[in-house]
Structures are given as structure tokens and as C-alpha cells.
N, C-alpha and C positions, 0 to 999 in steps of 0.2 A: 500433683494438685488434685484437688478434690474437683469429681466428677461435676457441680454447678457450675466450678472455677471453668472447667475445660470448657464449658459449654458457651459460657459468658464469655472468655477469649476468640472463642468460633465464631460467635456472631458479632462483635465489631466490628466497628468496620475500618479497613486496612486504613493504614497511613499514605497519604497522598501527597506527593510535591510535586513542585513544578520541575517540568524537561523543557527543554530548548531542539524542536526540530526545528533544518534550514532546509529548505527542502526547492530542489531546480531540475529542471528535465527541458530536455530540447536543446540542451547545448550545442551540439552539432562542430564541435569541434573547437568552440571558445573556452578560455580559459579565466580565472579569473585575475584578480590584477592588469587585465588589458582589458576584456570587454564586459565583465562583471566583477562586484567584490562583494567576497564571500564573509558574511559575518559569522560570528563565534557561535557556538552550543554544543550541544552534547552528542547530538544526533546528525549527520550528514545522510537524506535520501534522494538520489538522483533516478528520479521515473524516465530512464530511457532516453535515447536517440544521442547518444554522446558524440556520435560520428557521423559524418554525411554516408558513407559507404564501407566503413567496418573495417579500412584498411588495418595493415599492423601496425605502420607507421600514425594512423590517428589513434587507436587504442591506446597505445605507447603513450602519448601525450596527453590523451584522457587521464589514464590510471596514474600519470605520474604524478597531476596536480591533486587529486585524488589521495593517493595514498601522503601527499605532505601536507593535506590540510588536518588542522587540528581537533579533532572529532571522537570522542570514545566510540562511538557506533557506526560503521560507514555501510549502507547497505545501497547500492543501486539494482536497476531491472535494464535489460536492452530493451529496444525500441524496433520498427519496423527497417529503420536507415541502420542499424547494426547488424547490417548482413551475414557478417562473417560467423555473426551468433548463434546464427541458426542454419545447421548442418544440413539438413535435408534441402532447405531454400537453395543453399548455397551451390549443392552440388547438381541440382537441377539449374539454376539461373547464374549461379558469380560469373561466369565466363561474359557473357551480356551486358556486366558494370565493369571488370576487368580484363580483361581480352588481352589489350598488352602488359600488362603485369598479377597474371591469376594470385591470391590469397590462397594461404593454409591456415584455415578455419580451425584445426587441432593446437597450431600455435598460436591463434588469436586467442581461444578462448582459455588456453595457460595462463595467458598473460592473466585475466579474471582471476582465474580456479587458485592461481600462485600468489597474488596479492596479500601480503597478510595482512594491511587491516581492514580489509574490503569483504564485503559477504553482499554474494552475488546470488540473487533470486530467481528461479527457471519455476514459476508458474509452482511454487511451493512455498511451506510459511516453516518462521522459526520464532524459538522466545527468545528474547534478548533482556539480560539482566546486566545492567549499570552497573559494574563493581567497582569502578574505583573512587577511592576516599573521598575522594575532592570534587567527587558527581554526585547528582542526585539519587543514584541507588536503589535506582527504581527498573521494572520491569513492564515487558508489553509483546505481545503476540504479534506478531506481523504478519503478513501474506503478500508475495511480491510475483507481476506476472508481466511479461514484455507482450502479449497478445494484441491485437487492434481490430478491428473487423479489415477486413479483405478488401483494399484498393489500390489498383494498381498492379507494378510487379515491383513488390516490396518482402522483406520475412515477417514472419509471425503474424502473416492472416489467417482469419477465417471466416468462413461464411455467417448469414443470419440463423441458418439451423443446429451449428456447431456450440453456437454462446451459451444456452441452459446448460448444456453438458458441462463446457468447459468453466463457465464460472462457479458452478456446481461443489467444484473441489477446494471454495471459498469455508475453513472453518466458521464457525458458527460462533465459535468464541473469541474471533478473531478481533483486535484491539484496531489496528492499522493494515488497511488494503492499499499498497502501491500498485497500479496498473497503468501500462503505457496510454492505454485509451479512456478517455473519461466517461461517464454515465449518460447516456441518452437527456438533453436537458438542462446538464450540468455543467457549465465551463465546457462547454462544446461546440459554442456558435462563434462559425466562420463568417469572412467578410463576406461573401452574399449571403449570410443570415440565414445558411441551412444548420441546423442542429445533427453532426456527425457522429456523435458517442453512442454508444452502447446501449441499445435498451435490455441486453438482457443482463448485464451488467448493474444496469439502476434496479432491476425488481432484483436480483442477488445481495444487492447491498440492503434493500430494502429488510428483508430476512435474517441481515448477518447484524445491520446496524453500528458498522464500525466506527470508533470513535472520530480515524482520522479517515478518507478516501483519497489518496494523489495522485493524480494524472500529470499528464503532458500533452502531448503529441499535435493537438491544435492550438497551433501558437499565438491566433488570435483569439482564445478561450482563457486565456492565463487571469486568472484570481480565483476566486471563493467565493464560499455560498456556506452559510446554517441551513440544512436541512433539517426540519423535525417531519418524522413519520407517523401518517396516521394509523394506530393500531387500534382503530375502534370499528372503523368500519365495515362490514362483515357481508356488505352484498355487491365491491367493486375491490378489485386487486392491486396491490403495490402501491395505495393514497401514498398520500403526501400531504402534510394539512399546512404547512408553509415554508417557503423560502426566502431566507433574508441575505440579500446579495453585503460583503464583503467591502468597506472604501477605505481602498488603499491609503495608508498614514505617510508613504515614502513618495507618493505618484507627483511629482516635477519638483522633488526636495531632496537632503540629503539624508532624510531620516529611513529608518529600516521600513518593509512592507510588512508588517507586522501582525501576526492574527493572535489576542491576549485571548484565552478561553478558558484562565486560571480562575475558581474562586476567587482570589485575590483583586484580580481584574476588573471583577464586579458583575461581570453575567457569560459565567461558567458555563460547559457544554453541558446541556442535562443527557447525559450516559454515564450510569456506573457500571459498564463494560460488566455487567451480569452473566454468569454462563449461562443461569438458566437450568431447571427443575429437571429434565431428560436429559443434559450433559453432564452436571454433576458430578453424576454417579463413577464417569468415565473417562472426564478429562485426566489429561496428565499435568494439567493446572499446578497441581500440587506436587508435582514429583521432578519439576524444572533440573535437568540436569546442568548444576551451574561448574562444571570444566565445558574446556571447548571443545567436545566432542559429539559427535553426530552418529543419530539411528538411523536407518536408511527411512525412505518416505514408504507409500504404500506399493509405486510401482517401481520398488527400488533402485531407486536415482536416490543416492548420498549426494548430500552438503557439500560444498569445498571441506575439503581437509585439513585447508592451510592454518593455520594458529593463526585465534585471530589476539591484539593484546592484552585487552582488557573487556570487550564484553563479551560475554560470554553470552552462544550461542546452543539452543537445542534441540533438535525437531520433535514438536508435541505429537503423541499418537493418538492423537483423535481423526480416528475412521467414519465415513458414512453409514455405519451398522452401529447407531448408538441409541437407536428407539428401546427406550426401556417399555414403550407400549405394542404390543404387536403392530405389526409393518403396516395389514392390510386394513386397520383403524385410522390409519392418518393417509388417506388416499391423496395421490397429487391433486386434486383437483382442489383441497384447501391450501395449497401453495398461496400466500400471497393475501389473504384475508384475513384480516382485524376481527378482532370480537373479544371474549370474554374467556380466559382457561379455567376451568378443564373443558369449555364445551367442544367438542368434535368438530365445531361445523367453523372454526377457527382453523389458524396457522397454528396448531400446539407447537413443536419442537420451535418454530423461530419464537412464540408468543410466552411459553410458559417458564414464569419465574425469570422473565428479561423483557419484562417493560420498562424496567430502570434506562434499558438502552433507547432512548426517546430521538436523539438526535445526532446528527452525523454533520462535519464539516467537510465540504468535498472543496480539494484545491486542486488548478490548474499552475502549474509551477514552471511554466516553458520560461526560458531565460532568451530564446531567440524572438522577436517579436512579430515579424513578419511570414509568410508563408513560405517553407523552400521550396524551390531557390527560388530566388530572387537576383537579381542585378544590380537593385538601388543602393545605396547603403547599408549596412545594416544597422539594424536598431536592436537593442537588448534590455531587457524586465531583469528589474531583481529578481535574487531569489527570494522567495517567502520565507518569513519565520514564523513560525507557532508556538507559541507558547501552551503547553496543556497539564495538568494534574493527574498524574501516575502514578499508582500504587508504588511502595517500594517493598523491595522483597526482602531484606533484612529484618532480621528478627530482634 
């Protein structure tokens, strides 16, 4: 083709359809067909806490309704009550939850690593490309992380000074953040009405601006929020210019709990998942390796290995060393500030050439309802569905 031709195909813009996440976290050991039913799509993410204490005997039962539900994408993340997931916890503390019957955390987490159509997230992101016929054939960057801040003696804490670092390793071009602990704010308030999530977790989202954000873990937090961010602002850090809470379409019926945020729907998320003017140059956006095989990440820790069926899975190599501007021009201290790109005294790298990414829908997806444990009853949440408009990667 003639060189206008190329240009003009470069700049359209992608083909978008609708995907179908279902998205639940906090299961704790329930299953569906007894204490929840799992509807249809394309996407199955479970944000953490499958098991009350990480047995092998709960895994087991996790991953088997898991690996038979019918989903082209399954990815979930462990949770703080998935002990056995987290090795260093375990071998400091499992003795303290098992004493009479110790766990092997090497065969728990097989069980995971071995799953094939399951892709299991340790605080890393992958793309994930739709392939089959009868899907929507679309693609999307994910980032999935079991972390929560530090309460209790539970796994996968850590402290308030640890979170900048750790949420830090949140791409920039990331499309969908699963994380066990929700945002400072956000689907985070417990029955006495303290707010437990993450703040440093909300100013990282605020930067990354992912389409989708799923938590768990505070199981009276469970539903959604439209968040839009404010990027204009340039003398307070990590705004927010509004939040429009989420009213459940399924809440005391039999209809789905449903979040429509398709064009079609009638008031779409405004994100066009932008990389942005400094990433561009270096994402491997463009180089999606669609077989299922895996580059090792930065602090080489590989993927699961196991074949997954049909979506296919890649680790994108985008590193923190992507400033096409010298380093010591973009000082931390504009972290976090709205304004106007190219000026300096902005967030360049989160702001330039991804203003498109205006708004973020952050879900709570606990399926358990109450706080564990409990004694009463139990009570149990749908899962959430989301409906959302995703590029598709076929050409």
C-alpha cells in the first residue's frame, strides 16, 4: 500500500465489541450451583480469597468448579485467606492455622501452576487475546495482584510504606487491574463505616487509569463505582472530579447484577485505553505474542507454563525505563498532578497522549456477604457482570 494508505489505516481507530466479564472474589470456599450461579461470558476473574485457609483439600474444590465452568479466559489472583499461596507466609506462620494437619504449599500451588485453563496472577500482568471463532476476538492487558495491606496474621501483607513501591509495578498501559484489596474509598467501606482499601493503590490507579479495577476482600464493600479522574488539576494530587455509585439491576430479583458500559448501552466508559505519547515508542502492544507462551517478567518469575485452550496469553515487556524524556525532567514530585502536556510541572508519562483514559469503573465482587467468619448464616452476592467494548486484535 501506498504510504497515505499506511498512515490512514494507523490512525483509525481499532474495532471495538463488546466482552462479557463475570467477575467474584471472596468465595471462601462456596461453590456455584449451591450458594451462587455463575452466569455465561467470556471472561471468568476471581479477585482472591477462594479458600478460608488454603487447604489442598479447598483448592481442590476451588479449581475444580473453576476449571469446568465455561469461560474462554479464566484468570484469578489469591487472597490474604489463601495461605498456602504464599510461601514465605506459610513457612513462617501455617504451622499456627494447621498444626494438626501441616500443608505443602509446593503442591498447593501445582494445583494452580497445573490447571490448564486457568492463568494465575502473582502480582504480574499479561495480554490476553480472545481467539476463538465464536468469541468476541478481542484483546486486553491485565495486571493481577493477591496483596492487601497488612492486618492481622494473614498472607500477602504489607505495610503503608511498602504500597508506592509495590503498586509501582502496575503498567501504565494496563487495560484491567485485579487486586485483592480495593482503593482507598472505593468499595471499601466496612460495617462500622471505616474505609480499609488502599490509598496507595487509588493514587496508582489514578496514573495507570484502567479501564476495569476488581477487588474483593471487604465483603461488605461489594459493588461499583464510575470513577472519572481529574486531570486538570495541577496544584492538588490524585483528584477525582466524580464518583457515580453503581444500583444493582439483580439486588432482591432474579436478574444478573449487571454493569452495561458498552457504547451500545447508551453511556460507555469514557477510556480509550490510550498508551500514551512516552509508551508508544516501547510497548510491545504491538508485538502480542499470540501462541501460549511466556517471556519471563522483569524479576524473572515465568508465567504458568501450562497450555492454556484457547486464549492466549503473553507477558508484555514494558519496563519502568521507558522515559523517552531524560529521568531527572520528570521528578517524582509531579507524580500525581493534572495539567496540561508537554508542561513539566504536570504528570507527563501518566498525562501525555492518554487523556482518552478519563474514567475507571472500580468493582467489589465479594460473593461472600458477610465479614469472615461469622456464625450466622451465610449470606451470598452475585457475581457481577460487566459488559465493556474491547478492541479486537484480528485483522
Amino acid at each position: 500500500s501506498s504510504p497515505s494508505t499506511s498512515i490512514a489505516m494507523a490512525d483509525s481507530p481499532p474495532v471495538m465489541r463488546k466482552t462479557r466479564f463475570v467477575c467474584v472474589s471472596d468465595t471462601h470456599n462456596a461453590t456455584p450451583n449451591g450458594s451462587f450461579k455463575l452466569p455465561k461470558g467470556d471472561v471468568l476473574i476471581h479477585a482472591g480469597d477462594m479458600t478460608n485457609q488454603g487447604t489442598l483439600s479447598e483448592l481442590k474444590k476451588t479449581i475444580k468448579w473453576i476449571e469446568e465452568a465455561d469461560f474462554e479466559a479464566k484468570i484469578v489472583i489469591a487472597g490474604n485467606h489463601d495461605i498456602t499461596l504464599d510461601s514465605d507466609f506459610y513457612a513462617q506462620h501455617g504451622l499456627y492455622f494447621h498444626n494438626q494437619n501441616p500443608q505443602d504449599p509446593v503442591k498447593c500451588q501445582e494445583l494452580l501452576e497445573e490447571a490448564p485453563s486457568i492463568l494465575w496472577l502473582k502480582h504480574e500482568h499479561a495480554v490476553i487475546d480472545l481467539v476463538s471463532p465464536s468469541g468476541p476476538q478481542t484483546t486486553f492487558k491485565i495486571f493481577g495482584s493477591p496483596f492487601s495491606p497488612a492486618q492481622g496474621r494473614w498472607a500477602f501483607g504489607y505495610g503503608p510504606d511498602e504500597a508506592a513501591q509495590l503498586w509501582d509495578r502496575i503498567p501504565l498501559d494496563t487495560d484491567i487491574v485485579v487486586t485483592h484489596t480495593p482503593p482507598k474509598y472505593h468499595c471499601d467501606g466496612r460495617s462500622d463505616r471505616r474505609a480499609v482499601g488502599c490509598e496507595g493503590l487509588r493514587e496508582v490507579l489514578w496514573r495507570v487509569r484502567p479501564r476495569l479495577a476488581i477487588s474483593g476482600h471487604v465483603h461488605e464493600g461489594r459493588g461499583a463505582e464510575r470513577v472519572r479522574w481529574d486531570l486538570g488539576t495541577s496544584n492538588l494530587k490524585y483528584r477525582e472530579s466524580k464518583t457515580v455509585p453503581w444500583e444493582d439491576p439483580g439486588r432482591n430479583n432474579k436478574k444478573l447484577s449487571i454493569i452495561d458500559l458498552t457504547a451500545k448501552g447508551g453511556t460507555p466508559l469514557e477510556n480509550d485505553g490510550s498508551v500514551g505519547d512516552i509508551l508508544s515508542s516501547v510497548t510491545a502492544r504491538n508485538k502480542i505474542v499470540r501462541d501460549p507462551f511466556f517471556l519471563p517478567l522483569d524479576d524473572g518469575e515465568p508465567l504458568p507454563k501450562s497450555s492454556k485452550p484457547s486464549a492466549k496469553a503473553g507477558i508484555s515487556q514494558v519496563t519502568t525505563q521507558l522515559l523517552a524524556i531524560p529521568a531527572p525532567s520528570l521528578p517524582l514530585a509531579t507524580y500525581g498532578l493534572g495539567g496540561v502536556p508537554p508542561s513539566q510541572r504536570c504528570d507527563l508519562v501518566a498525562l501525555s497522549g492518554r487523556m482518552g483514559r478519563q474514567e475507571t469503573c472500580i468493582v467489589n465482587a465479594a460473593i461472600m456477604a458477610a465479614s469472615w467468619p461469622r456464625s450466622e448464616a451465610k449470606i451470598f452476592n452475585k457475581p457481577i457482570v460487566i459488559d465493556i467494548d474491547l478492541p479486537v486484535w484480528k485483522k
